[in-house]
C-alpha distance (Angstrom), angle and dihedral (degrees) to the residues before:
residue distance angle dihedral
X1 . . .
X2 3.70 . .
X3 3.98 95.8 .
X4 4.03 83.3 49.7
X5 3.90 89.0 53.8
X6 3.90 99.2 48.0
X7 3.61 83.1 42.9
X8 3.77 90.8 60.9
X9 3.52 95.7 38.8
X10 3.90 97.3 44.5
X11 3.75 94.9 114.0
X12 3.78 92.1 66.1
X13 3.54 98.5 35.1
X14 4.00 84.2 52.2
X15 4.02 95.5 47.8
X16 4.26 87.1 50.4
X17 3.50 95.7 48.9
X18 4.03 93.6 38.2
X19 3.84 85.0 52.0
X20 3.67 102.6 48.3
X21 3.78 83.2 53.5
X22 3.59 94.3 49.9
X23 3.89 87.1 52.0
X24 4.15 83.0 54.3
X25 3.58 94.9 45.5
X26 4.02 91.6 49.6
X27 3.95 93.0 55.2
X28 3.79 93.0 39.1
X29 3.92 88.6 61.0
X30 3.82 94.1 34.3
X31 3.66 113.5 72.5
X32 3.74 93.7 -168.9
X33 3.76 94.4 56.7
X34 4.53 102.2 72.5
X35 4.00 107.6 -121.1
X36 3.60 95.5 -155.1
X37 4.50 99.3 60.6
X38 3.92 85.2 39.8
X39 3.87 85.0 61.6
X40 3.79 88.8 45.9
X41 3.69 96.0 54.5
X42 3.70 94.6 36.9
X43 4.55 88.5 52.2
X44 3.75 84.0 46.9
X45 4.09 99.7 44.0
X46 4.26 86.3 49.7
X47 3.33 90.3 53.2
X48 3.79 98.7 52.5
X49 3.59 81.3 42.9
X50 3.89 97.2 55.4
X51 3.78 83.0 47.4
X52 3.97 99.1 52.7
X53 3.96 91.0 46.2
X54 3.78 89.6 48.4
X55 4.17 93.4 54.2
X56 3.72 87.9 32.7
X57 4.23 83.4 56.0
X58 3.90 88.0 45.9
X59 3.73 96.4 50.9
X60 4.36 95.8 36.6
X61 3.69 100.2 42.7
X62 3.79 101.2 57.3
X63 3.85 98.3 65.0
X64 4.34 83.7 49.3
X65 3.70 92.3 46.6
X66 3.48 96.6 42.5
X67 4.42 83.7 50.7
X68 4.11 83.2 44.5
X69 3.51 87.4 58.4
X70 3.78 99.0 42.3
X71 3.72 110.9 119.9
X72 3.72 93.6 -140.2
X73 4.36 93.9 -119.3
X74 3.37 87.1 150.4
X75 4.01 88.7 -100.8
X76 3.48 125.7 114.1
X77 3.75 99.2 -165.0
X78 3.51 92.3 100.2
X79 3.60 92.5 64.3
X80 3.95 120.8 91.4
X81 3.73 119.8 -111.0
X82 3.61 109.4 -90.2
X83 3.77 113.0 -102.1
X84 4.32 99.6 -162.9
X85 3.74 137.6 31.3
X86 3.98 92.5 -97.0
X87 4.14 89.5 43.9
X88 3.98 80.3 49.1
X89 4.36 96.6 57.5
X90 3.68 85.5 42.5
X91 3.43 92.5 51.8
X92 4.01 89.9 43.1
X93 3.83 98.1 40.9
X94 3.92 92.9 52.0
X95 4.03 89.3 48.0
X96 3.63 87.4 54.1
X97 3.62 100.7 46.2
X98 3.74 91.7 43.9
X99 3.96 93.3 50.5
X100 4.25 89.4 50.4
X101 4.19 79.0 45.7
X102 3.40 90.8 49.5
X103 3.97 97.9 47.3
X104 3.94 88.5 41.3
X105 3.58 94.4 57.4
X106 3.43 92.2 44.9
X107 3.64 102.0 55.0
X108 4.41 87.3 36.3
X109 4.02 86.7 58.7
X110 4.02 90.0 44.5
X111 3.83 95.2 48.9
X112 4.03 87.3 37.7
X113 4.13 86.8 59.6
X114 3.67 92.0 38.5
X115 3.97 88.4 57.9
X116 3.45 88.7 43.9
X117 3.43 101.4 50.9
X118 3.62 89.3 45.5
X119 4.18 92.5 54.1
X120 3.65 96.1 54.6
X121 3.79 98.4 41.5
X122 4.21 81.2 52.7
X123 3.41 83.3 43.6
X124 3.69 90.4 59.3
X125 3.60 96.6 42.1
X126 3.75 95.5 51.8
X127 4.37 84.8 56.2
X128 3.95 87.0 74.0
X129 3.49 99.9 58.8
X130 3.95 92.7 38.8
X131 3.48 87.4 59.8
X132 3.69 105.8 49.7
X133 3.74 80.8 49.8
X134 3.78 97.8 55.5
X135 3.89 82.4 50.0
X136 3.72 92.6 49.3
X137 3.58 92.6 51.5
X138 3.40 91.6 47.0
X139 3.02 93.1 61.3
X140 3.96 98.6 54.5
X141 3.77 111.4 115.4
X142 4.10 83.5 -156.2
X143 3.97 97.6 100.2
X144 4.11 87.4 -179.8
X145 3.73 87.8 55.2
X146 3.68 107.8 32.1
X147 3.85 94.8 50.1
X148 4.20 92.8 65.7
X149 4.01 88.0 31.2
X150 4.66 80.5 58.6
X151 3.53 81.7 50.7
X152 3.43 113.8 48.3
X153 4.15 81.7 43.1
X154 4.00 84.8 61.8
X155 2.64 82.2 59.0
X156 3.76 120.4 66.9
X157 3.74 74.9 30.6
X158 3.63 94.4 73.9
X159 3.76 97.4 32.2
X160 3.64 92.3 52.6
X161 3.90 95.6 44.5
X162 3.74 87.5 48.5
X163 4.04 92.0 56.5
X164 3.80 87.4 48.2
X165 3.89 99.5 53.0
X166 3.73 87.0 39.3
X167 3.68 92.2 63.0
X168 3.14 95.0 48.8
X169 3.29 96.7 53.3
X170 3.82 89.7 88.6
X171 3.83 94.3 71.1
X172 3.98 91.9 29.9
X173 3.42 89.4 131.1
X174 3.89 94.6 68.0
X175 3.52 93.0 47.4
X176 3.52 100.3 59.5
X177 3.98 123.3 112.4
X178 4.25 106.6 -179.5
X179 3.78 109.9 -163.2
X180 3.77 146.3 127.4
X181 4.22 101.6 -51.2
X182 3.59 126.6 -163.0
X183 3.86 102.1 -132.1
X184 4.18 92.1 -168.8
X185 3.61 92.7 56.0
X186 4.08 100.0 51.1
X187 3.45 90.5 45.4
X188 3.52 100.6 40.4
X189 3.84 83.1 60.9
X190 3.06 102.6 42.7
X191 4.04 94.3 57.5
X192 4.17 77.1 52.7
X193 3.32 87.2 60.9
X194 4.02 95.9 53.6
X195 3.82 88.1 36.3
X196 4.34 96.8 115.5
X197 3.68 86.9 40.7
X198 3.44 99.2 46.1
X199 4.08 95.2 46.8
X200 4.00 84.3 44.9
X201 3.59 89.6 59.2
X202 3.85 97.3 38.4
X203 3.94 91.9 -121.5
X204 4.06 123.0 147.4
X205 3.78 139.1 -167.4
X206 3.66 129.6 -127.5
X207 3.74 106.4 -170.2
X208 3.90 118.5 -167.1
X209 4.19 96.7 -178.1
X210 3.96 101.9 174.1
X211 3.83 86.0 155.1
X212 3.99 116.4 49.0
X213 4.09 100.4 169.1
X214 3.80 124.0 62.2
X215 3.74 127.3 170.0
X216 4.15 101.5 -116.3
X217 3.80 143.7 102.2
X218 3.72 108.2 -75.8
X219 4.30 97.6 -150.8
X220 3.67 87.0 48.7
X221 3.90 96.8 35.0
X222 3.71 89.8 52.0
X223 4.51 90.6 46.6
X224 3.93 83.6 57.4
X225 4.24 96.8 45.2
X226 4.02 86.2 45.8
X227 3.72 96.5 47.7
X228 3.75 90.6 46.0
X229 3.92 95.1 49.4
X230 3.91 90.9 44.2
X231 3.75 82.0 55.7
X232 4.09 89.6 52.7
X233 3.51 100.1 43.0
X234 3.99 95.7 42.7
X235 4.20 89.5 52.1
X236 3.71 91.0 33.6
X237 4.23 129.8 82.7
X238 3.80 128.3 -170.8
X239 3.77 94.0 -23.8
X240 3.67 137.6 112.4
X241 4.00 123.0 -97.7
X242 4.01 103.6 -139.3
X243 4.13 114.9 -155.8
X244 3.43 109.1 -176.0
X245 4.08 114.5 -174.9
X246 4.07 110.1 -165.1
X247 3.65 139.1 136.2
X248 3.63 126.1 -91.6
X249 3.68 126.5 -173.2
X250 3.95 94.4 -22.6
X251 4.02 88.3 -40.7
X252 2.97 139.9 115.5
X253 4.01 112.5 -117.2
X254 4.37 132.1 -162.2
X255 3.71 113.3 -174.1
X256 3.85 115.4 -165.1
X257 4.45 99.9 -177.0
X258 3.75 112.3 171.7
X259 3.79 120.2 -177.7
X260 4.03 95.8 -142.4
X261 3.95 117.4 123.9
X262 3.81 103.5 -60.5
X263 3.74 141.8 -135.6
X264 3.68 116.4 -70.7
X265 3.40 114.6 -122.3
X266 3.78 101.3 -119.3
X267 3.86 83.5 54.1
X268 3.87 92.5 57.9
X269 4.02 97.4 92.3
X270 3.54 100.8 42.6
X271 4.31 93.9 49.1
X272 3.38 93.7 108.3
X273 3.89 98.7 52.7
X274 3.87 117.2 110.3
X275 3.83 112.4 -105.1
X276 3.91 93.3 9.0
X277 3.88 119.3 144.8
X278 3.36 129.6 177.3
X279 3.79 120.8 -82.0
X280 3.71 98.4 -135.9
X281 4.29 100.9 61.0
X282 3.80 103.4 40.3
X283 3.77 82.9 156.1
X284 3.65 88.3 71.7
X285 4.01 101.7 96.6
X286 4.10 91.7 165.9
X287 3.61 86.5 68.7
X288 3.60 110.6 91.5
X289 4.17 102.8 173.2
X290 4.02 88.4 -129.0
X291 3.64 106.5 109.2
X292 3.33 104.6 63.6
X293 3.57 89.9 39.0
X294 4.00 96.7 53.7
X295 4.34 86.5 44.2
X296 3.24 84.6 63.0
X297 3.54 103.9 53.5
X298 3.80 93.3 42.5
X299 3.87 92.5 54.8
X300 3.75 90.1 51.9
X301 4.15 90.7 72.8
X302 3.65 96.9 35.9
X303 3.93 92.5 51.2
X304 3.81 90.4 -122.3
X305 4.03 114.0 151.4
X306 3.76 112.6 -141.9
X307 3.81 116.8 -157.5
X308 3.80 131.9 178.1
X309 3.45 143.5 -163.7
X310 3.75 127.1 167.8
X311 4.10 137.2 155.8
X312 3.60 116.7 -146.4
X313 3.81 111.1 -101.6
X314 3.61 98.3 7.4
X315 4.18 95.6 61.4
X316 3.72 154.0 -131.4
X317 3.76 143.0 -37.4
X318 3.36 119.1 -164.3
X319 3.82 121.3 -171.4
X320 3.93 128.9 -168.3
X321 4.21 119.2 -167.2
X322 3.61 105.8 -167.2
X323 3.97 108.0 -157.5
X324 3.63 125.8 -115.1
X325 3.70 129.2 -100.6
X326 3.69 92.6 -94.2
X327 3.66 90.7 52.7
X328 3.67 89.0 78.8
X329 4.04 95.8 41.5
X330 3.61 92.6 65.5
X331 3.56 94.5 43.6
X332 3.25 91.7 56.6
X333 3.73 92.4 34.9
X334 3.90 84.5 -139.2
């Protein structure tokens, strides 16, 4: 802080020390003017100088220190008082802008919840209608035509249940219900769920299930398994989807390994980003680079580990660890 304060100050420091050695310079070439008291005076005069910046760096740097260490909450009671007329429009000029800040956010975060709370209630609204369409199709005789009318109805299903859960993601925390889940049964309907696209497409399932209970949320455990399957059976053709449940180092395990085109590997760090798609199949405008994206952020409360590995052209192994009991003790500190 002191380097930044002699910095600032450098033009005065540079006119006192320029004049003290114009005061030298004058009795060096003046023979009537004594060299040796002009030293005197001009040792003595730095030295009261030194002194006066010194207190005048005591006395100036706390109210800048003080705003250095602010930690920008949009209060400016942490601040010292100023203690001179420039400290003072500091002082009033941050208290302004952090008031308008303060009243921005504000009104942002009530608009933000209004638009929210709008989206899920049209969200809601728009279910009704999608199901007495899925019934109407159903009901088609037409195999040719009902089996891409299923599909396109899957889906605005899944985009539409996607934009739900992603909303409330914000207040996940709230929603969440850890207990004993029955793996079988959430996957088990969640392949139902895929089941017209799936036989469209020509794609199977082996399931090897050697564990059936994991400790997790089952809403939120099922969002994860359905955006990860989506993910298998959109990149996948006429091949099987293998989910393999096991245990792993005194964990509990769920494979999901499709055999679809892969992940290149200069795509592999950046998976998890929202909106990301792969670099290699621009031409791919169903992709949207959100399920991967919103897995991730649901595993993060429910202490599941997501890992994947995946070679382009030959497909993708994704692997859930589901944390232990204790996990959720200490994070609870219960």
């Amino acid at each position: 802080m002191i380097s930044t304060y002699i910095w600032e100050r450098k033009s005065w420091i540079s006119f006192v020390i320029v004049l003290h050695l114009f005061w030298i310079f004058i009795a060096y070439i003046d023979s009537a003017i004594p060299l040796q008291p002009i030293f005197y005076m001009v040792f003595l005069s730095m030295l009261f100088f030194i002194v006066f910046v010194f207190i005048r760096y005591q006395k100036e740097i706390r109210f800048f220190k003080r705003l250095k260490e602010w930690d920008h909450n949009l209060q400016v009671t942490g601040v010292d008082a100023p203690d001179s007329p420039f400290e003072e429009i500091v002082s009033e000029s941050l208290s302004e802008q952090a008031t308008l800040l303060r009243k921005t956010s504000s009104e942002n975060r009530v608009m933000l919840e209004q638009e929210k709370d709008d989206l899920l209630s049209w969200i809601h609204e728009v279910k009704t209608p999608l199901t007495a369409m899925h019934l109407m199709i159903e009901r088609l005789e037409n195999e040719p035509l009902r089996a891409p009318l299923k599909y396109e109805w899957l889906r605005i299903h899944l985009l539409l249940d996607q934009q739900l859960h992603q909303k409330r993601m914000t207040f996940m925390e709230n929603d969440l219900y850890i207990e004993d889940t029955d793996l079988e049964s959430v996957i088990f309907q969640e392949i139902k769920t895929l089941q017209s696209w799936c036989i469209q497409k020509g794609i199977g399932f082996d399931l090897q299930l050697n564990v059936t209970n994991v400790l997790s949320d089952a809403k939120w455990l099922a969002f994860m398994i359905r955006q990860l399957l989506t993910n298998a059976v959109k990149y996948s053709t006429t091949s099987d989807i293998v989910i393999v449940s096991d245990i792993r180092d005194g964990k509990v395990t769920l494979t999901i390994q499709d055999f679809g085109r892969g992940i290149a590997p200069r795509d592999m760090p950046r998976i998890f980003e929202k909106g990301y798609t792969s670099t290699l199949d621009h031409h791919d405008h169903a992709s949207t680079g959100m399920g991967l994206y919103l897995t991730k952020r649901v595993s993060e409360p429910l202490l599941i580990s997501v890992g994947i590995e995946s070679k382009r052209g030959e497909g993708t192994t994704v692997t859930l660890t589901f944390p232990e009991k204790n996990d959720f003790v200490q994070l609870t500190g219960v």
